[in-house]
C-alpha positions as CSV (number, residue, x, y, z in Angstrom):
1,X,0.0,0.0,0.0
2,X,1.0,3.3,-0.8
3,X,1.0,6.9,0.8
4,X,2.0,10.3,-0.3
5,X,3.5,12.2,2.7
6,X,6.1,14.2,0.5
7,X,6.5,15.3,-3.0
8,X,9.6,13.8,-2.3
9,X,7.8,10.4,-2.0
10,X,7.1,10.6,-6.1
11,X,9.9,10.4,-8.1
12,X,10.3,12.4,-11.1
13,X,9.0,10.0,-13.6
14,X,5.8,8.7,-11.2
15,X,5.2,12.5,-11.4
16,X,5.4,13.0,-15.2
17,X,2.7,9.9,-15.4
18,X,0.1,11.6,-12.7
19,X,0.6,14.4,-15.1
20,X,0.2,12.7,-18.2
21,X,-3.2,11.0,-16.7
22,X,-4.4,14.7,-15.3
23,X,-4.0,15.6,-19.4
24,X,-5.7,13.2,-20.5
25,X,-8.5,13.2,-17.2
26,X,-9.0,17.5,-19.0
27,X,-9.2,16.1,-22.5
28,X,-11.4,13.0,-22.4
29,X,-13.4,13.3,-18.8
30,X,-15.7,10.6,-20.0
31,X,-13.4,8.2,-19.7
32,X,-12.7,8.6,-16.0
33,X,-16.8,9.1,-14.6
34,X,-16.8,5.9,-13.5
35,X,-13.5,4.8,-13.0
36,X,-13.9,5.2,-8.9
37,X,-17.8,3.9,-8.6
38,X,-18.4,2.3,-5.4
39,X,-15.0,3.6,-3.8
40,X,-15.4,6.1,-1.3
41,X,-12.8,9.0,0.3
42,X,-12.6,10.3,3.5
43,X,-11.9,13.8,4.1
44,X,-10.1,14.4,7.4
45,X,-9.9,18.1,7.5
46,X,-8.3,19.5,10.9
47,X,-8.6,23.0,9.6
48,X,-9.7,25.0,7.6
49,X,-9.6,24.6,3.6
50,X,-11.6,25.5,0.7
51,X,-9.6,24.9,-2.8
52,X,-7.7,21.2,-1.1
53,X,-10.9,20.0,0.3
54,X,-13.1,21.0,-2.4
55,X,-11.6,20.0,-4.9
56,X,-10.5,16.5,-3.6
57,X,-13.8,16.0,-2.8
58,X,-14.9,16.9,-6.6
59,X,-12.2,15.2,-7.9
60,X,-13.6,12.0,-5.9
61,X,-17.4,12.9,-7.4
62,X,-15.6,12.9,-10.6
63,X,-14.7,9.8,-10.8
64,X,-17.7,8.2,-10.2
65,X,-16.7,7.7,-6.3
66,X,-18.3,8.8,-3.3
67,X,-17.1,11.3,0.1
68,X,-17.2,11.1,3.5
69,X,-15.6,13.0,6.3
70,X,-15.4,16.1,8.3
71,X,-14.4,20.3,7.8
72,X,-13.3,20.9,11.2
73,X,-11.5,19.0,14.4
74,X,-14.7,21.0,16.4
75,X,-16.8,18.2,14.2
76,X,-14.9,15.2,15.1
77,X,-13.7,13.0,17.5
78,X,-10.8,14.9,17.9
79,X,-12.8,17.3,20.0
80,X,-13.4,14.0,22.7
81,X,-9.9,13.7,22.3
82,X,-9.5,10.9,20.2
83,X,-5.9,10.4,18.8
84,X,-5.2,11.0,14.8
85,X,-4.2,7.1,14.6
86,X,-7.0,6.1,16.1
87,X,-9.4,8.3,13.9
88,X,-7.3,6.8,11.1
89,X,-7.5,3.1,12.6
90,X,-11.7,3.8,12.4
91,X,-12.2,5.6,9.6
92,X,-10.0,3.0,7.5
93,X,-12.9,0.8,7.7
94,X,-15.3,3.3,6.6
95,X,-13.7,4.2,3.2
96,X,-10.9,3.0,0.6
97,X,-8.7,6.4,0.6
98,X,-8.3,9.4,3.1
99,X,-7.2,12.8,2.3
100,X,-5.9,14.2,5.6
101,X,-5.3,17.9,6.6
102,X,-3.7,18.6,10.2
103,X,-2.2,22.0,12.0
104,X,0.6,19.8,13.6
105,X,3.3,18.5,11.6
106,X,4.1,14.6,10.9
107,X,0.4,13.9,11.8
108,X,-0.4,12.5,8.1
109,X,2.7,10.2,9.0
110,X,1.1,9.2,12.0
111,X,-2.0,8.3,10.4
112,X,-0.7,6.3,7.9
113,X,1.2,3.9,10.8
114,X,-2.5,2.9,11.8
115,X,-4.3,3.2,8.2
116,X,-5.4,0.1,6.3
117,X,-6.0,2.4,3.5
118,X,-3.7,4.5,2.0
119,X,-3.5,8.6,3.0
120,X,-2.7,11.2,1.3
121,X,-1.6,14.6,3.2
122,X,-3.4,17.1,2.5
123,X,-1.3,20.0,4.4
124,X,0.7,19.1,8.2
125,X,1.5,22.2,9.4
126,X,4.4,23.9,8.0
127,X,5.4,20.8,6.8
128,X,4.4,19.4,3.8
129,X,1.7,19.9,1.0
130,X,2.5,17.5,-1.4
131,X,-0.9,17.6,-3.7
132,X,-0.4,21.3,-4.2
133,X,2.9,21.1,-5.3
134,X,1.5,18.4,-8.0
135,X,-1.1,21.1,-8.7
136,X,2.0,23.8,-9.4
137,X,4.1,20.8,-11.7
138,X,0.9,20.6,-14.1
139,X,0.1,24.5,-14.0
140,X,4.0,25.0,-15.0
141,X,3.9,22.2,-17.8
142,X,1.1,23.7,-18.9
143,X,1.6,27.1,-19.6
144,X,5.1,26.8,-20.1
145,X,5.4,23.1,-22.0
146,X,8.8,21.8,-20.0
147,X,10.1,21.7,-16.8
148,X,13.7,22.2,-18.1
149,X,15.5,25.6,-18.3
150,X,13.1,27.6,-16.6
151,X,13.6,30.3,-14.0
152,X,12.2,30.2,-11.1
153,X,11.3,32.9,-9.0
154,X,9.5,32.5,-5.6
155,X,8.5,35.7,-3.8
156,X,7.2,36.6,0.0
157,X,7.5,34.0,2.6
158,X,9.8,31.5,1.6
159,X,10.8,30.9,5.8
160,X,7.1,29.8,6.5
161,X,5.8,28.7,3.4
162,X,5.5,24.9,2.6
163,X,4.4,25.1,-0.9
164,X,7.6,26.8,-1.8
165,X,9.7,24.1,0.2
166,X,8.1,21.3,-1.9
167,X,8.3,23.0,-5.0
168,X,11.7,24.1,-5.1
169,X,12.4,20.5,-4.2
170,X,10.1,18.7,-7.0
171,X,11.9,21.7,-9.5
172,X,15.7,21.0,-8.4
173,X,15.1,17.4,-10.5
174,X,14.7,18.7,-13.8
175,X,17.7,20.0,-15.8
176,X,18.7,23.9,-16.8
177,X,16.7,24.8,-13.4
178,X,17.5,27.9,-11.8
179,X,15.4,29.5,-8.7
180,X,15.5,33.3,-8.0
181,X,14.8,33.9,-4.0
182,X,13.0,37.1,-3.1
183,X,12.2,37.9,0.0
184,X,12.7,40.1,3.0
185,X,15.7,39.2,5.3
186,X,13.3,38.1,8.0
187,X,11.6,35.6,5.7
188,X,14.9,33.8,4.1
189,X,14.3,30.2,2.3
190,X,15.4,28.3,5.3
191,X,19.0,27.4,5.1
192,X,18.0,23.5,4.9
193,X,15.9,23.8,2.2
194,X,18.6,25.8,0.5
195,X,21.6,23.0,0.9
196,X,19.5,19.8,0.1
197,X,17.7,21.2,-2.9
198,X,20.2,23.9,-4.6
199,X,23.4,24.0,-3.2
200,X,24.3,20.2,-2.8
201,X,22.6,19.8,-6.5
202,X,25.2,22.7,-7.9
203,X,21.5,24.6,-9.1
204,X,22.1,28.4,-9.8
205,X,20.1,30.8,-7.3
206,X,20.3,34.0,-6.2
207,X,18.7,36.6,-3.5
208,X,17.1,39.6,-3.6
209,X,14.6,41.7,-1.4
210,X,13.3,43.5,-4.5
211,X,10.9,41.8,-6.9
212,X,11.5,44.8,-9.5
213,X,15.4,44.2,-9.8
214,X,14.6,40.4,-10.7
215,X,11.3,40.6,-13.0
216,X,12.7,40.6,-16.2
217,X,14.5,37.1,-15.7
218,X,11.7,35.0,-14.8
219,X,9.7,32.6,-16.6
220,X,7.7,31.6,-13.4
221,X,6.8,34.3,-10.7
222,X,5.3,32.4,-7.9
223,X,3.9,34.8,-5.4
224,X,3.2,34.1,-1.6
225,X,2.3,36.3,0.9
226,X,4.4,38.3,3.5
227,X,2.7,37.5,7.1
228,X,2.5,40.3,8.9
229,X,2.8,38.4,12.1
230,X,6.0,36.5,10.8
231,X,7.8,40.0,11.7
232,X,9.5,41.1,14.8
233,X,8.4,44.6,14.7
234,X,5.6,46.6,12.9
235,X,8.3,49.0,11.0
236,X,10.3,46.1,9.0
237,X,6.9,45.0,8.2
238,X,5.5,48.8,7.0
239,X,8.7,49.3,5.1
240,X,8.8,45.7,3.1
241,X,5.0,45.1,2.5
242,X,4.9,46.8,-0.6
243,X,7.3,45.2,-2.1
244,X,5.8,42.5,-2.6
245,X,2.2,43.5,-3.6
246,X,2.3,42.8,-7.5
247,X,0.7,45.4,-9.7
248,X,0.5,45.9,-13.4
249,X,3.0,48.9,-13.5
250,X,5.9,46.2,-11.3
251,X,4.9,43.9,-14.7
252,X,6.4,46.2,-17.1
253,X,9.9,44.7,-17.7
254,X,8.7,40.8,-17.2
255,X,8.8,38.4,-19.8
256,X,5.4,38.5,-22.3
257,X,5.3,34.4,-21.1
258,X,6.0,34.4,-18.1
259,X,3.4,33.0,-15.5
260,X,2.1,34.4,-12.2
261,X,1.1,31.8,-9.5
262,X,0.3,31.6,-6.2
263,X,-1.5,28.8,-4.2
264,X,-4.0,31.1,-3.0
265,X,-5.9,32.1,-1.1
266,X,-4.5,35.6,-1.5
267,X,-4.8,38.7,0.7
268,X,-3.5,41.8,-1.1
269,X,0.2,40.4,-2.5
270,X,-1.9,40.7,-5.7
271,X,-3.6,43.5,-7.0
272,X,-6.9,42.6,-8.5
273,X,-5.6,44.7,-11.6
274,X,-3.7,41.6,-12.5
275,X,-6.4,39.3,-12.7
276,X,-7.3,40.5,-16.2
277,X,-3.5,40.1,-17.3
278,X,-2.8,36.5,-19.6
279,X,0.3,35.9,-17.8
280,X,-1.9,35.6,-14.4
281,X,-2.2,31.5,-14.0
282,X,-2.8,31.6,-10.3
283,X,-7.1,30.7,-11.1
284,X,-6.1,28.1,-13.8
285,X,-4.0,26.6,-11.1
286,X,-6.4,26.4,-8.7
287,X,-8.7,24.5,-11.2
288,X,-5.8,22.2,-12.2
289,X,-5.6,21.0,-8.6
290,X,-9.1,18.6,-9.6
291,X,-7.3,16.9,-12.4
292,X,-4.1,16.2,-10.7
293,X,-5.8,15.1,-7.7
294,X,-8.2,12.7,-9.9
295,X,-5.0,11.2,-11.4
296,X,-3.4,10.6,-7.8
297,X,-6.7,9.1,-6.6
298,X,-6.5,6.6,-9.4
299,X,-2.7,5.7,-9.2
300,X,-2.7,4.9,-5.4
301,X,-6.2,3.0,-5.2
302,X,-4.6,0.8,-8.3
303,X,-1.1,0.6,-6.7
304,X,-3.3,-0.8,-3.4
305,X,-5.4,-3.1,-5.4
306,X,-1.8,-4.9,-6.5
């Protein structure tokens, strides 16, 4: 039976399949209505999600399948003070695949000690969020066509954010890569995440706490947002904030194809006035996540049927 705790768990080519399988899930949806009829997932949502849980749970409808589960800890068990692998133990025999979100990390890992089924994390923490970061790999190979040769630039809070951990990771695999780090001092892409993914692999980065200085050599701008509560003191936080809000006029000197993200939700790090711009992917991602999720779905309840 088979989990996915971390990206890392996928190696590049299982990711280039899911891929494939999300393409072909877009093109010929008919195929796929009924490929999960009479499975059922449960969604184990510790806090609070729209776009993950939603769309797990219509990627499940999708396929023909069924959902179970619950939005909030308040709503479960957990409340009573029931432990995640017993919760896991249970609902194992309620279902054939969980989707787990939890506030602490490793608790996904926990789970999946007790499961009989296998789970898929769904966001531990500041840990890991492996299905998003599948949901960025298709948005990039689809606006952009390749993985290889592509600069990467990930802006806001690269201390904090998960989605940027896992991504620079699942992008330090493919050849020509090279990441762009902007970000105020305070909010530095931890120096662990640096070594295993860029420094040990001989990948060529660089730093900067202005997004301007940097725009015109990125193909992929992925935006995140700078946490006001991240900061020691309300000035360093006045004087970097807008730095980092993106606006038409800061999107002057980028490429003509190069592609916003963002794993949303956003607060303000985006003006709406980019919405209308072709280079904004950050809603097409967000709709990508179904498809990717519909694919992963289908590779671990096959790889558990072996």
């Amino acid at each position: 039976m088979r989990n996915l705790i971390n990206i890392m768990d996928l190696s590049a080519k299982e990711i280039d399949g899911l891929i494939e399988t999300a393409c072909d899930i877009m093109k010929f949806p008919e195929k796929y209505e009924r490929a999960c009829e009479h499975k059922i997932l449960a969604t184990l949502f510790y806090e609070p999600s729209t776009r993950t849980r939603l769309s797990f749970e219509s990627a499940m409808l999708s396929l023909g399948g069924q959902v179970l589960g619950f939005s909030e800890a308040n709503s479960s068990s957990a409340a009573k003070g029931e432990s995640v692998s017993d919760t896991a133990a249970i609902v194992s025999g309620y279902c054939d695949i969980i989707a787990m979100r939890h506030p602490k990390e490793g608790a996904p890992l926990v789970a999946a000690q007790t499961a009989s089924v296998p789970i898929i994390n769904a966001g531990d923490g500041g840990h890991y969020h492996p299905t998003q970061t599948l949901t960025d790999l298709l948005t990039v190979k689809r606006e952009k066509g390749t993985f290889d040769n592509l600069t990467i630039g990930v802006c806001g809070d690269l201390k904090f954010g998960r989605t940027v951990h896992s991504l620079i990771g699942a992008m330090s695999r493919y050849e020509g890569v090279r990441f762009v780090l902007i970000s105020p001092e305070e909010l530095k892409l931890p120096r662990f995440v640096k070594q295993q993914f860029i420094k040990d692999k001989g990948i060529p980065y660089e730093q900067s706490t202005q997004l301007e200085e940097v725009m015109d050599r990125l193909d992929v701008l992925y935006m995140t947002r700078v946490q006001r509560e991240r900061f020691f003191n309300e000035e360093d936080y006045l004087r970097l904030r807008d730095s980092y809000i993106l606006t038409p006029d800061k999107l002057k000197s980028a490429k003509e194809d190069m592609i916003i993200m963002h794993p949303l939700p956003r607060v303000n790090e985006i003006s709406v006035e980019v919405d209308k711009d072709p280079r904004a992917a950050y809603f097409r991602q967000a709709h990508n996540g179904k498809y990717i999720r519909m694919a992963l779905i289908l590779k671990l309840l096959e790889e558990a049927k072996a």
